[in-house]
C-alpha positions in Angstrom: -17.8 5.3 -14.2 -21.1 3.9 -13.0 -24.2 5.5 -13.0 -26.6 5.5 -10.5 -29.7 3.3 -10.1 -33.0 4.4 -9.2 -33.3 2.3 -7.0 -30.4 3.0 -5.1 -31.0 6.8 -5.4 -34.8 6.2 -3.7 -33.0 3.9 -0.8 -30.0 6.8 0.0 -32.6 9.8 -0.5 -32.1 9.9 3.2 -28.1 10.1 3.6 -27.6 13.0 1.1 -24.9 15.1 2.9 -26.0 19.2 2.7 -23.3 22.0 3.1 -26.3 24.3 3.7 -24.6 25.0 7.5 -21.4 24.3 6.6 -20.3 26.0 9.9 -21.9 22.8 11.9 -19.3 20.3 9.6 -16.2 18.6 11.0 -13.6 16.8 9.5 -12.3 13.8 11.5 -9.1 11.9 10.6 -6.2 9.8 12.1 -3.0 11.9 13.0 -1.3 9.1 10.4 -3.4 10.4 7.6 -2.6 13.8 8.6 1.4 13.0 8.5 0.8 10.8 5.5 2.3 12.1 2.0 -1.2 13.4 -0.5 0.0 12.3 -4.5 -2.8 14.6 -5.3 -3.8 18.2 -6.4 -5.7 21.0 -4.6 -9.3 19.8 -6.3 -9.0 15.8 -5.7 -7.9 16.6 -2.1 -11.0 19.1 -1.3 -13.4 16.9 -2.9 -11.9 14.3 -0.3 -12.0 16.3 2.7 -15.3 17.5 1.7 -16.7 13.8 1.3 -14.8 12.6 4.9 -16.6 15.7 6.6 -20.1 13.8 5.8 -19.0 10.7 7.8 -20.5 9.8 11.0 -17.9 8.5 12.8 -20.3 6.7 15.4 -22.6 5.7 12.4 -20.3 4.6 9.3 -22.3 4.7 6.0 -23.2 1.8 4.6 -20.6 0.4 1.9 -18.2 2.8 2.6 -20.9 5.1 0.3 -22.2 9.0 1.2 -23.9 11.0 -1.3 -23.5 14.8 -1.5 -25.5 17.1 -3.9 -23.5 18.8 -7.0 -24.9 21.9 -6.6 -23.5 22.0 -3.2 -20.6 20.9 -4.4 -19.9 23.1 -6.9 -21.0 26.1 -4.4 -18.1 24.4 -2.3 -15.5 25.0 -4.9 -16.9 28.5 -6.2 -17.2 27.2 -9.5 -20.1 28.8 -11.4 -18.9 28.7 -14.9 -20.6 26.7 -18.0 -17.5 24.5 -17.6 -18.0 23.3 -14.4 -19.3 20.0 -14.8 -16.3 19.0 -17.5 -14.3 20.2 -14.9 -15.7 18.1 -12.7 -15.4 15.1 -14.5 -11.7 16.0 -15.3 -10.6 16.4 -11.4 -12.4 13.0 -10.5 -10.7 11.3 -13.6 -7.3 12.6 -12.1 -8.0 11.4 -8.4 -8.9 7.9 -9.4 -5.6 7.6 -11.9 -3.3 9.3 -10.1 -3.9 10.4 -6.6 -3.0 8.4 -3.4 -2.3 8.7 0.3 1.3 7.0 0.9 0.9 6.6 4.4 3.6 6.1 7.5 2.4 4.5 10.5 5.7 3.6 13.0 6.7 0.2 13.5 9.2 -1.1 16.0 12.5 1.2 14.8 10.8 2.6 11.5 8.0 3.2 9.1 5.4 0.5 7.6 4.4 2.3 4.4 0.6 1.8 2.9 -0.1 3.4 -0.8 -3.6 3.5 -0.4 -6.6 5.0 -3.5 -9.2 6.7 -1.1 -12.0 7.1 -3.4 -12.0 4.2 -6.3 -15.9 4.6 -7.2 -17.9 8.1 -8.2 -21.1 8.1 -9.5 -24.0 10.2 -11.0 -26.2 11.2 -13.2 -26.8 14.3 -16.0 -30.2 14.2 -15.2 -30.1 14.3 -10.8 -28.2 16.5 -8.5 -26.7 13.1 -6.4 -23.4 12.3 -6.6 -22.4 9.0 -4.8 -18.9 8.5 -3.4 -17.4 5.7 -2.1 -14.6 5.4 0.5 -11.9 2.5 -0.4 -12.1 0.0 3.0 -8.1 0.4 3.4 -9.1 4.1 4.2 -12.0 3.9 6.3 -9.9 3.1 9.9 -8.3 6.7 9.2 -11.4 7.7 9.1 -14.1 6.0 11.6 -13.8 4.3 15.4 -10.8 6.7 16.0 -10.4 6.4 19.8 -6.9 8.4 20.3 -4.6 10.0 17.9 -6.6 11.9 15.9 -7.3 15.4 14.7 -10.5 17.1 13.9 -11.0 20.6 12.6 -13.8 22.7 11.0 -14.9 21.8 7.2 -15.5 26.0 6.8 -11.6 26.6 7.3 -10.8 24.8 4.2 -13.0 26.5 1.7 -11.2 29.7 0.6 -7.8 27.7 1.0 -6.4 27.5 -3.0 -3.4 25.9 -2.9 -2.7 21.9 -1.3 0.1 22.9 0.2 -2.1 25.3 2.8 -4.4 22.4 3.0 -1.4 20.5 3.9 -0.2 22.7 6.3 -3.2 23.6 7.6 -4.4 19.7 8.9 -0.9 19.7 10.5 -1.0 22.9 12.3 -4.4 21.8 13.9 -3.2 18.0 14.5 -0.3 20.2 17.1 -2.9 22.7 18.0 -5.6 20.3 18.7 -2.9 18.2 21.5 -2.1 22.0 22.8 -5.6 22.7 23.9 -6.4 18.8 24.8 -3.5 19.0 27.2 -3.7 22.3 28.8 -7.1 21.1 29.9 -6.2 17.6 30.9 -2.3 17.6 32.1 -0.2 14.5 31.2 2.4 16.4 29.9 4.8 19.1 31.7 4.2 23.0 30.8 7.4 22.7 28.1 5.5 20.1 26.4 2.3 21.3 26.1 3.9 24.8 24.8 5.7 22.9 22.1 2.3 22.2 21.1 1.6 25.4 20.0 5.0 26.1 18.7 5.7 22.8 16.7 8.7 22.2 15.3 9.3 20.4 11.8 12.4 19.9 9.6 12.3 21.0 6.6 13.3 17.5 5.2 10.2 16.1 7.1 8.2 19.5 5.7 9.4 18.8 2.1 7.8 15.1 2.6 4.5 15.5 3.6 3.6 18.2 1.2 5.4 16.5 -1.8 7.7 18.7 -2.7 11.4 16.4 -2.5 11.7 16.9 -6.2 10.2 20.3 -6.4 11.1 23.7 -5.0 14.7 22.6 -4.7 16.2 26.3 -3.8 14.9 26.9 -0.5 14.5 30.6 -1.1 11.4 29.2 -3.4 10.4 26.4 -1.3 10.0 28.8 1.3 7.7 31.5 -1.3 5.7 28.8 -2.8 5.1 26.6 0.0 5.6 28.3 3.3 4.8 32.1 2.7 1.5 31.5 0.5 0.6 28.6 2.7 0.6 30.6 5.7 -0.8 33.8 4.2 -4.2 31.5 3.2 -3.8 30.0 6.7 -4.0 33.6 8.2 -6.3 35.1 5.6 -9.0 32.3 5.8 -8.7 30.0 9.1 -9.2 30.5 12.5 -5.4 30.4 12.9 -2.7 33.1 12.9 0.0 31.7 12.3 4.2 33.3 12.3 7.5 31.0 11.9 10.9 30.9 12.5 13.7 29.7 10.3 16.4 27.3 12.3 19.4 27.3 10.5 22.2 24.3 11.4 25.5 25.1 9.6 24.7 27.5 7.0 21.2 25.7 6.0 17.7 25.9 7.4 17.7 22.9 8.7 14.1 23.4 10.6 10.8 25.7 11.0 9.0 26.9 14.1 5.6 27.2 13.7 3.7 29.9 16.2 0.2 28.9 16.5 -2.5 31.3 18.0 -6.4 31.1 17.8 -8.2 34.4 16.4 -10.7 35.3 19.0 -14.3 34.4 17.5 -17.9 34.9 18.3 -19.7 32.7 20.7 -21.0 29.9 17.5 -23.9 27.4 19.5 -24.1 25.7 16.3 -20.2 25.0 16.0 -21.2 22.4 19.5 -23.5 20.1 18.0 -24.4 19.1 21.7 -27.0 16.8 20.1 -24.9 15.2 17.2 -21.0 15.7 18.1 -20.1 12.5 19.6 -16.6 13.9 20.1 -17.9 17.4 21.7 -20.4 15.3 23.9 -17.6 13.1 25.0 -15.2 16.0 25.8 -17.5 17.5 27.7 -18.5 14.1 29.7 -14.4 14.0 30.6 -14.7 17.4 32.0 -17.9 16.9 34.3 -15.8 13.6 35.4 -13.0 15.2 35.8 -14.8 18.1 38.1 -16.3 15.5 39.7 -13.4 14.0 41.0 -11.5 17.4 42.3 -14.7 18.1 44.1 -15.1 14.8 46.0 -11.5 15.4 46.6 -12.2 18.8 48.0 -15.0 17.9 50.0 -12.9 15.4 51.8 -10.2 17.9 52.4 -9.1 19.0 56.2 -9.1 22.5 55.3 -13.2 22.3 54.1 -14.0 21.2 57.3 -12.0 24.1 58.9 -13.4 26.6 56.7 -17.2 25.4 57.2 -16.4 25.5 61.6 -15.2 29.5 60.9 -18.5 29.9 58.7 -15.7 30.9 56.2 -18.0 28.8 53.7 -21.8 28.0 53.6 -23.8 25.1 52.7 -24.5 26.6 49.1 -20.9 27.0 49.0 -20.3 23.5 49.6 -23.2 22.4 47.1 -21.3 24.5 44.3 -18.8 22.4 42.0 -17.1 25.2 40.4 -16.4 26.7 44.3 -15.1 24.0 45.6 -12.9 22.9 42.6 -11.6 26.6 42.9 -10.9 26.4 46.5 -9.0 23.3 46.0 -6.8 24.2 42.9 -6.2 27.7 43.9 -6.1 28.0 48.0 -5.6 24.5 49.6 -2.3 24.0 48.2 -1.5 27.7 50.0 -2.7 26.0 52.8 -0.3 23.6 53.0 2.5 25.7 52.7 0.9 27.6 56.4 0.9 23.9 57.5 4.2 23.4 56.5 5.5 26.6 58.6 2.8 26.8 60.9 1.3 23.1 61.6 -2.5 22.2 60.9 -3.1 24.6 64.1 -1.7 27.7 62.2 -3.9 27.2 59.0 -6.3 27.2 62.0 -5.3 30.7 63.7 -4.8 32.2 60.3 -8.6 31.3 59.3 -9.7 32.5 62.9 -8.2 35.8 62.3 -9.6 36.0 58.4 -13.0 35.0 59.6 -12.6 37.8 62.3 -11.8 40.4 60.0 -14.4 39.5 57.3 -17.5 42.0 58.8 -19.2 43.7 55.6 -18.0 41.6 53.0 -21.3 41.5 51.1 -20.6 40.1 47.0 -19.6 36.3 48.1 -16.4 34.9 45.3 -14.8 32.9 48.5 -12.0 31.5 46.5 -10.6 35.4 45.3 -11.5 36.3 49.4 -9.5 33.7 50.9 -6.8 33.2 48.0 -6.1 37.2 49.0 -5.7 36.9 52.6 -3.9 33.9 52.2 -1.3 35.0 49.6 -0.8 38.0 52.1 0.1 36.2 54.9 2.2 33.6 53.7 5.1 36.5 53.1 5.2 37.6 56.7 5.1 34.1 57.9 8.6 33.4 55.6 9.6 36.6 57.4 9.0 35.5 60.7 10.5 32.4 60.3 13.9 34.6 59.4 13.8 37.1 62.2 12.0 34.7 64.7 13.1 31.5 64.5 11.6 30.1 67.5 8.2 30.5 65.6 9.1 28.3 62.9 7.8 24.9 65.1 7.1 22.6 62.3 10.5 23.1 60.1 13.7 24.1 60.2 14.6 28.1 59.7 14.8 29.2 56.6 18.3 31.2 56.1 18.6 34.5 55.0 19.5 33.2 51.3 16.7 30.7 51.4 14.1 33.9 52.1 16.0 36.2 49.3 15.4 34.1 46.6 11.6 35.1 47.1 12.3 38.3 47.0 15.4 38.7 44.4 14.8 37.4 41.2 18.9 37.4 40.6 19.9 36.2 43.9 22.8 33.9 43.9 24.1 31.9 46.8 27.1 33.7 47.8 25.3 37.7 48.5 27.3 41.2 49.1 26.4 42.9 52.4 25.0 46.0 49.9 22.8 42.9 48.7 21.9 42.0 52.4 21.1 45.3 52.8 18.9 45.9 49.8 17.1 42.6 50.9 16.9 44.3 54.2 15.5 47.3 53.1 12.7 45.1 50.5 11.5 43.8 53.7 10.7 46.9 55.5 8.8 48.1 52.6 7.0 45.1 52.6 5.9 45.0 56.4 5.3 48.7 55.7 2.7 47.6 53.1 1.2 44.8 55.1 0.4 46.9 57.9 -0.9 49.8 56.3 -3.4 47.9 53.2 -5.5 45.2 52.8 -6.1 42.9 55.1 -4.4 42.9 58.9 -1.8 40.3 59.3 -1.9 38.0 62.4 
């Protein structure tokens, strides 16, 4: 291996990478690499997460090159022993001979294979504390310019992990995490899908691939021990995640494993944000501003804002106030139009009338929870109504006894007994009971 110049140690004193705050350190790699098959152990593939996590993805070091210190490094790996830099020296030997990323990106009705060696140069001295490592270019568009499918987790949740299949497992549970929590915030994809996110599914065929083990662990019994069970353990123990599975069995084999991904509750970490360096946070957080933007010129333009602001149901601060008005249109307008669907624009009109009306020493102002309430209350003896009154019901046709019942009768099929008539009967004179007597009055 080369050494390292003076020279080029004087010109790089600047990009030394420091795990000082480990806690502000991200890892940041394609969803390809994270599917991709690791011919490597548990120390080549930390001391290559560890080097990815000082890459800028806005800034990519020059030559493919970062430099990290090796007292860092060795405080990274816990090793403290007289040993340590033979040790060293042995685990980088074994990741430039043997270890490589086999990686699977699909292509028209299959897979495009690429065997790829991600680090081919390490460098150093016995006399300095740099260590140079440099990034093969067949790697780097894994690793920088990543505008969609890609994962990124926390450098800190991978130091106490021992094993590579943990590490393995780990990058893939936040790869299906990461989409849960991106989607739940952003829609484009229906509730099932999103939940499937956070309960991924994996064969155990497609399991045995990506952590290397097709030749190894044949007997599932110790597949599942040595792979699974102390994966998931570490996973638990030392990550943010907690993490349960299922077994899927098709035939008399487990065919399958269901992941159950949760996020341990944490203290509030401002460092974790990087506002000032995380392109991806700062990004993130642009989309959501946008986003809110949008919903509230939407709800600004809304007939039902204007009809609130003639009742003096909402102010001008009211109006002024993003997260208000985003509220009122996510979580009350659409109630509104199911009034306007019973009652016409005119009823959404008498029903704020009456709200307004009744509204006298209300002093602690959270108009979305106030109107959301009276709204919610009403809509139920409007459906009512509609059954026993049908000349009310201007703007639709009646609803039918067994169109009402299913609001009201969770097991409700379409042809009823009478002693189900007459339990829905008696539900709705508790619930006029309850109208009158609490809460708001009902027009």
């Amino acid at each position: 291996m080369n050494s390292i110049s003076k020279n080029e140690r004087k010109n790089n004193e600047r990009t030394m990478c420091s795990l000082k705050e480990i806690e502000k350190r991200k890892i940041v790699e394609h969803n390809d690499l994270i599917t991709s098959v690791a011919k490597m152990d548990k120390v080549p593939l930390k001391i290559f997460e560890l080097a990815v996590s000082c890459i800028d993805t806005d800034n990519p070091p020059k030559n493919n090159t970062i430099y990290l210190s090796k007292a860092e490094l060795f405080a990274f790996f816990k090793v403290d022993d007289s040993n340590k830099h033979h040790r060293f020296k042995e685990a980088i030997a074994k990741m430039q001979e043997q270890a490589f990323f086999e990686i699977r990106e699909e292509k028209d009705k299959g897979f495009k294979f690429r065997r790829i060696l991600p680090i081919p140069e390490v460098a150093w001295t016995d006399y300095d504390d740099k260590v140079m490592i440099r990034f093969d270019q067949a790697i780097m568009p894994y690793l920088i310019d990543l505008k969609q499918s890609f994962t990124q987790y926390a450098l800190s949740d991978l130091v106490e992990l021992n094993s590579k299949y943990s590490i393995i497992l780990y990058k893939w549970l936040s790869m299906n995490y990461n989409q849960y929590e991106h989607y739940s915030v952003k829609g484009g994809r229906r509730a099932e899908q999103v939940e499937a996110y956070r309960n991924p599914s994996i064969t155990v065929k497609e399991l045995r691939t990506i952590t290397d083990t097709v030749n190894e662990h044949k007997h599932f019994p110790h597949f599942e021990n040595r792979v699974l069970k102390r994966g998931i353990e570490e996973i638990n123990a030392h990550t943010s995640f907690n993490v349960t599975y299922d077994k899927i069995k098709k035939g008399r084999s487990i065919d399958s494993i269901v992941f159950h991904i949760t996020k341990k509750p944490v203290a509030r970490n401002d460092f974790y944000k990087l506002e000032e360096q995380d392109p991806i946070y700062l990004q993130d957080k642009a989309e959501r501003e946008g986003k809110q933007q949008v919903l509230f010129t939407k709800a600004m333009q809304s007939p039902y804002t204007k009809l609130l602001g003639e009742k003096w149901l909402i102010n001008f601060s009211d109006t002024q106030d993003i997260p208000t008005m985003v509220g009122l249109l996510e979580k009350v307008y659409p109630l509104y139009d199911e009034l306007k669907e019973a009652r016409g624009l005119k009823g959404v009109e008498t029903h704020l009338s009456y709200v307004a009306s009744k509204q006298e020493g209300y002093s602690k102002r959270n108009v979305v929870k106030y109107l959301k309430t009276a709204i919610e209350g009403y809509l139920p003896t409007v459906a009512l109504q509609d059954l026993e009154q049908p000349e009310r019901a201007n703007y639709k046709k009646p609803r039918s006894l067994e169109e009402v019942a299913k609001d009201f009768l969770s097991d409700y099929q379409n042809e009823t007994s009478e002693a189900e008539k007459e339990e829905l009967r008696r539900l709705k004179a508790e619930i006029d009971k309850k109208l009158r007597g609490e809460g708001l009055d009902h027009e």
